[in-house]
C-alpha positions in Angstrom: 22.6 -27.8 -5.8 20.0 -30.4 -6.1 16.4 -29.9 -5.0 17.0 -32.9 -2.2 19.3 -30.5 -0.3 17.4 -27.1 -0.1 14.5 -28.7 1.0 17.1 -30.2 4.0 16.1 -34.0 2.6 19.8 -34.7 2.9 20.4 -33.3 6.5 20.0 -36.7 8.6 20.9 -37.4 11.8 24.2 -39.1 11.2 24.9 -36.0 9.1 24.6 -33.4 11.6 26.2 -35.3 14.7 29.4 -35.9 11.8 29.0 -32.3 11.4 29.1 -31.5 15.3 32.1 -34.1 15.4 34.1 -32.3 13.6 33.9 -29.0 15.4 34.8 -30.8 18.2 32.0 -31.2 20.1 31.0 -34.3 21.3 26.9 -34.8 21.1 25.6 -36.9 24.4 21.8 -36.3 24.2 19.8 -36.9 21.5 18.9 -33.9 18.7 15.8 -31.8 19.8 14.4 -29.9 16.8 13.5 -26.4 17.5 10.6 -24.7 16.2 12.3 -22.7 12.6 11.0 -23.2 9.6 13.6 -21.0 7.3 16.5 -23.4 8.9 17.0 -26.3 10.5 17.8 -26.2 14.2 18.6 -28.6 16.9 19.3 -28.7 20.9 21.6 -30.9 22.4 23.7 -31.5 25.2 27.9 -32.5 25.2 29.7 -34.8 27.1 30.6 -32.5 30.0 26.8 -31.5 30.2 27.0 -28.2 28.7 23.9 -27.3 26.0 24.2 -26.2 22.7 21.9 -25.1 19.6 22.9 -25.9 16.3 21.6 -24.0 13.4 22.0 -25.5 9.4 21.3 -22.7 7.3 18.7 -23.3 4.4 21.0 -23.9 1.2 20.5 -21.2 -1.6 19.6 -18.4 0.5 22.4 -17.0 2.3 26.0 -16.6 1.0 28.7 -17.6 3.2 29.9 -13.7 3.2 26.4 -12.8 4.2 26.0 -15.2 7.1 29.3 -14.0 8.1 28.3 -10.4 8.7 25.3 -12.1 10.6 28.0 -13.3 12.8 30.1 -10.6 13.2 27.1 -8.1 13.9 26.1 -10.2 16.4 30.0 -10.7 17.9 29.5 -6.8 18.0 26.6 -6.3 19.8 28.2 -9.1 22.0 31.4 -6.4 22.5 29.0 -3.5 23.4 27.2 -6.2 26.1 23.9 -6.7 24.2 22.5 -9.3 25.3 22.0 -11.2 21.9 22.5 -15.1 21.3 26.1 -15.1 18.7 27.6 -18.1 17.4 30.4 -19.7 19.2 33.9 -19.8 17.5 35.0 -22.8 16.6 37.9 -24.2 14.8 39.1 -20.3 14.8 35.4 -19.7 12.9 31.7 -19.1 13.4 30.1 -20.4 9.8 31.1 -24.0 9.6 30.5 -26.6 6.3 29.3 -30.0 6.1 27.9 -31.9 3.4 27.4 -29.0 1.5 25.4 -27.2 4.8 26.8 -24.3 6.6 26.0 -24.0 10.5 26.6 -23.0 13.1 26.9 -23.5 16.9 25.3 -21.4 19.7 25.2 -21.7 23.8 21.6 -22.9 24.5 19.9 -19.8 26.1 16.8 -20.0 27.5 14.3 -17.5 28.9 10.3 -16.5 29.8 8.4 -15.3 26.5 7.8 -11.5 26.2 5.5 -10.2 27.2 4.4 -7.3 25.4 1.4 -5.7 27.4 4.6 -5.5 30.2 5.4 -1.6 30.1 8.4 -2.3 32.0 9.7 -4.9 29.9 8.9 -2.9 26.6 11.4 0.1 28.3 13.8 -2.7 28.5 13.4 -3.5 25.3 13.3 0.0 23.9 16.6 1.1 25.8 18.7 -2.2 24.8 17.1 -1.8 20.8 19.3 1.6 21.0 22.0 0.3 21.9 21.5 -2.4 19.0 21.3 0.4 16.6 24.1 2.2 18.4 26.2 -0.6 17.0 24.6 -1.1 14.1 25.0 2.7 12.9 29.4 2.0 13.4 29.3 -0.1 10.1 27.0 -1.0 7.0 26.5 -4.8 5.7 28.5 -5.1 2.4 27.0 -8.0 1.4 23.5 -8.2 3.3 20.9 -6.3 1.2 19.2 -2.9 2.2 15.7 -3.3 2.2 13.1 -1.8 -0.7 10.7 -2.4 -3.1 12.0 -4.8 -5.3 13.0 -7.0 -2.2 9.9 -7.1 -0.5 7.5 -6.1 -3.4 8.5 -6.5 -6.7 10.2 -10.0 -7.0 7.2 -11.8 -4.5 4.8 -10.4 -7.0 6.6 -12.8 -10.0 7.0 -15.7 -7.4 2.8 -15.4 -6.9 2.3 -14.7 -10.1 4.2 -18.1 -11.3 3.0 -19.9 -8.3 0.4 -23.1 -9.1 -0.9 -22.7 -5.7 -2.3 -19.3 -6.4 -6.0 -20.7 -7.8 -6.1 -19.9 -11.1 -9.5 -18.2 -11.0 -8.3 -15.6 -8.3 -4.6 -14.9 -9.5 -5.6 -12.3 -11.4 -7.6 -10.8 -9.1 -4.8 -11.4 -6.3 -2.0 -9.6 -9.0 -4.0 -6.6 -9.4 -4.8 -5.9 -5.9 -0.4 -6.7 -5.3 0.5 -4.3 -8.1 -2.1 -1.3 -6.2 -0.5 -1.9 -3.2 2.8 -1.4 -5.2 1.7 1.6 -7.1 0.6 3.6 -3.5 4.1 2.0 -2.1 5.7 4.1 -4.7 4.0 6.9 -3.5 5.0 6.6 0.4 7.9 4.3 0.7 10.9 7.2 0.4 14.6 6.9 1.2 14.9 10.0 3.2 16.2 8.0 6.1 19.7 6.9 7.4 20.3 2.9 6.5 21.8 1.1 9.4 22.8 -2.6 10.5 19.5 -4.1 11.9 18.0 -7.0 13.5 15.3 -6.9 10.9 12.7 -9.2 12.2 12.2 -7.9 15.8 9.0 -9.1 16.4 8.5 -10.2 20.1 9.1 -14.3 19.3 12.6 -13.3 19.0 12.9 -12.3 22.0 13.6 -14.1 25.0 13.1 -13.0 29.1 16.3 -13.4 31.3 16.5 -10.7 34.0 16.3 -8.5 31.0 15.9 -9.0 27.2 17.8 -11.6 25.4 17.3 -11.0 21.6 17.3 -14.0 19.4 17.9 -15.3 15.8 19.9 -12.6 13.2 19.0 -14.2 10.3 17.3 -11.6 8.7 19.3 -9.1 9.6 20.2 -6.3 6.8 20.4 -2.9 6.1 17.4 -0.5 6.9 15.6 2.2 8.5 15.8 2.3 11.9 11.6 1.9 12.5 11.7 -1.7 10.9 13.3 -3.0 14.3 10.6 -1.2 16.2 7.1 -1.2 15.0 6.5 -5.0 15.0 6.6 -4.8 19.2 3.5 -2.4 18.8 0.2 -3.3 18.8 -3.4 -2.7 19.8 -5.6 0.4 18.4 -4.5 3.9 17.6 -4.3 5.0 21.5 -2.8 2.1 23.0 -0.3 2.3 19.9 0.5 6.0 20.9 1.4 5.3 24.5 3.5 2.1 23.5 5.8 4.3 20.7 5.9 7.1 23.9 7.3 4.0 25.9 9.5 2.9 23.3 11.1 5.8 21.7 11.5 7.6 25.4 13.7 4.3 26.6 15.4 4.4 23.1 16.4 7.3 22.6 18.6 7.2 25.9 21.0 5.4 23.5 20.0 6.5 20.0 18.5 9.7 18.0 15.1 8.5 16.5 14.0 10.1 13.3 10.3 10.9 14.1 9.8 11.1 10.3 10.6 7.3 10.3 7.1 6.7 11.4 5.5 7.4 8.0 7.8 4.2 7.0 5.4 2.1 9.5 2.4 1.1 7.5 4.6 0.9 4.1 6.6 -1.5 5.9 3.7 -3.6 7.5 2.5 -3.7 3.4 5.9 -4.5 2.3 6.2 -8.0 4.9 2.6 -9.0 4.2 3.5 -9.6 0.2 7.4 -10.8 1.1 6.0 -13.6 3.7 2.9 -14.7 1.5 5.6 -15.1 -1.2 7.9 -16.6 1.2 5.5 -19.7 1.8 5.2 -19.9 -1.8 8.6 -20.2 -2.4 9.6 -23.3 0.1 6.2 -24.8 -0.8 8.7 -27.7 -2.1 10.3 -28.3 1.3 7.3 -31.5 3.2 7.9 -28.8 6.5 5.8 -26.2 4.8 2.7 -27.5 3.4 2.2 -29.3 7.1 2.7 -26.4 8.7 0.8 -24.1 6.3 -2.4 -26.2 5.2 -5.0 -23.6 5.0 -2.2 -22.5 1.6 -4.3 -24.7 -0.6 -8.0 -23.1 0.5 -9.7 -20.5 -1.8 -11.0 -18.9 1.2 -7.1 -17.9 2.5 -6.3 -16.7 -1.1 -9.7 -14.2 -0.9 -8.5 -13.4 2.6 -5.3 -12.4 1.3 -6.4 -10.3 -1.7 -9.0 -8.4 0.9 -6.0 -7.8 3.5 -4.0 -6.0 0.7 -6.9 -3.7 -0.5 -7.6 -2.7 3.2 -3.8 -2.0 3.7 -3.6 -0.1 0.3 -6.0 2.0 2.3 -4.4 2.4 5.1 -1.0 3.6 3.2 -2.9 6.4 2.2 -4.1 7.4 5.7 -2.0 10.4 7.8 1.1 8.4 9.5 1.0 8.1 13.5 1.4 11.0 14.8 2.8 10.8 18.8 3.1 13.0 21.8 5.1 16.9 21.3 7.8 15.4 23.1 8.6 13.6 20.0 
């Protein structure tokens, strides 16, 4: 596929209401982009009033098998009333084609942010996160991969070290402090848990207030420890930390077991998404959206930042895990 279409140069206007024209729907309003940078996404309104989202996944990335276990995990969790936004069938199908895009079409949900200093709403959000993972447990992706090293470590550290925005003076230095995150990575990451379906970017932006939590936005969903869907809603320092996971794993584990030696996994992981988003950047650099929205990329002073954030984390991965309340 040419460069023009995965960086979405192709997807115009007239393309995407075509596309919408022949699922059917007829688009009244005019095309509201939607804050994603992966994908392209747009808000609309039909003739009869109703609101839609329509999401045109980022060529190259995504098989049409893997998108469609996207959409049937989230038809799923739709079964076992979780409240989660799921593509809308159309034509007797979720994943449609255009132009060489697949998309998709959604019911335009909207909701109140998150708020994550809210004990109540992070009980919400701990109890309906079981039940996710209750579904999730009935059934492995096939297709989708199952998250380790060479995922999240290994194949970011070639895209950085092939990258021409790394500056060339501090690549090296940025490579070496990478590979000694990798080395102590080898040390802590383990596969002594269960793998299960999973959101697998449940950080509070994808999730959306209605009365109740309305999770948002599967695309990175694969196959994983059960922890990776949890410890992005925690924050603050070690004691506000401890009372959050109490909060989090008590409401949980009204719907599922929790394997308290998953929380070893918790700093490993935090390592693992700061090296796969960097190289994430890196890698769409090509498509205009990213070097507007990222311009600090081409500073020496975020490229030092970066290679002291990995040698303080390297650090961290070799401190005792978080240790919680007997109860747990």
């Amino acid at each position: 596929m040419s460069e023009a279409a995965f960086t979405f140069q192709t997807l115009n206007p007239d393309v995407i209401l075509d596309a919408l024209w022949d699922t059917g729907i007829r688009v009244e309003s005019g095309l509201t982009a939607l804050n994603s940078y992966e994908n392209r996404v747009y808000q609309f309104s039909d003739d009869d009033k109703r609101r839609y989202v329509a999401k045109f996944y980022r060529p190259q990335r995504w098989n049409a098998e893997q998108i469609n276990e996207e959409h049937q995990f989230a038809l799923d969790l739709l079964a076992d009333e979780v409240p989660v936004a799921a593509p809308l069938i159309l034509n007797e199908k979720t994943l449609q084609m255009h132009s060489g895009f697949f998309f998709a079409v959604f019911p335009s949900l909207g909701g109140r942010q998150y708020e994550t200093d809210n004990e109540d709403q992070m009980e919400w959000v701990g109890r309906f996160l079981g039940r996710i993972h209750q579904t999730g447990r009935k059934a492995l992706f096939e297709h989708r991969p199952t998250m380790g090293l060479d995922e999240y470590i290994h194949e970011p550290r070639q895209v950085l070290e092939q990258s021409n925005l790394v500056p060339a003076k501090l690549k090296a230095s940025l490579l070496q402090a990478v590979d000694k995150l990798g080395i102590t990575l080898q040390q802590r990451w383990h596969n002594a848990w269960q793998p299960l379906r999973l959101h697998g970017d449940c950080h509070p932006g994808n999730i959306l207030w209605r009365d109740g939590p309305l999770f948002v936005d599967l695309d990175d969903a694969r196959n994983g420890p059960a922890v990776q869907d949890l410890w992005m809603l925690i924050n603050g320092d070690r004691q506000e930390q401890r009372i959050q996971w109490d909060i989090l794993l008590e409401a949980y584990s009204e719907f599922s077991d929790f394997d308290i030696n998953e929380l070893s996994l918790i700093e490993p992981l935090r390592a693992m998404r700061m090296v796969y988003y960097l190289a994430w950047v890196v890698r769409r650099w090509q498509d205009p959206a990213f070097p507007r929205a990222f311009p600090w990329m081409t500073d020496e002073d975020f490229w030092r930042r970066q290679i002291s954030l990995f040698t303080e984390q390297e650090k961290l991965l070799q401190e005792p895990p978080l240790q919680l309340t007997p109860q747990f």
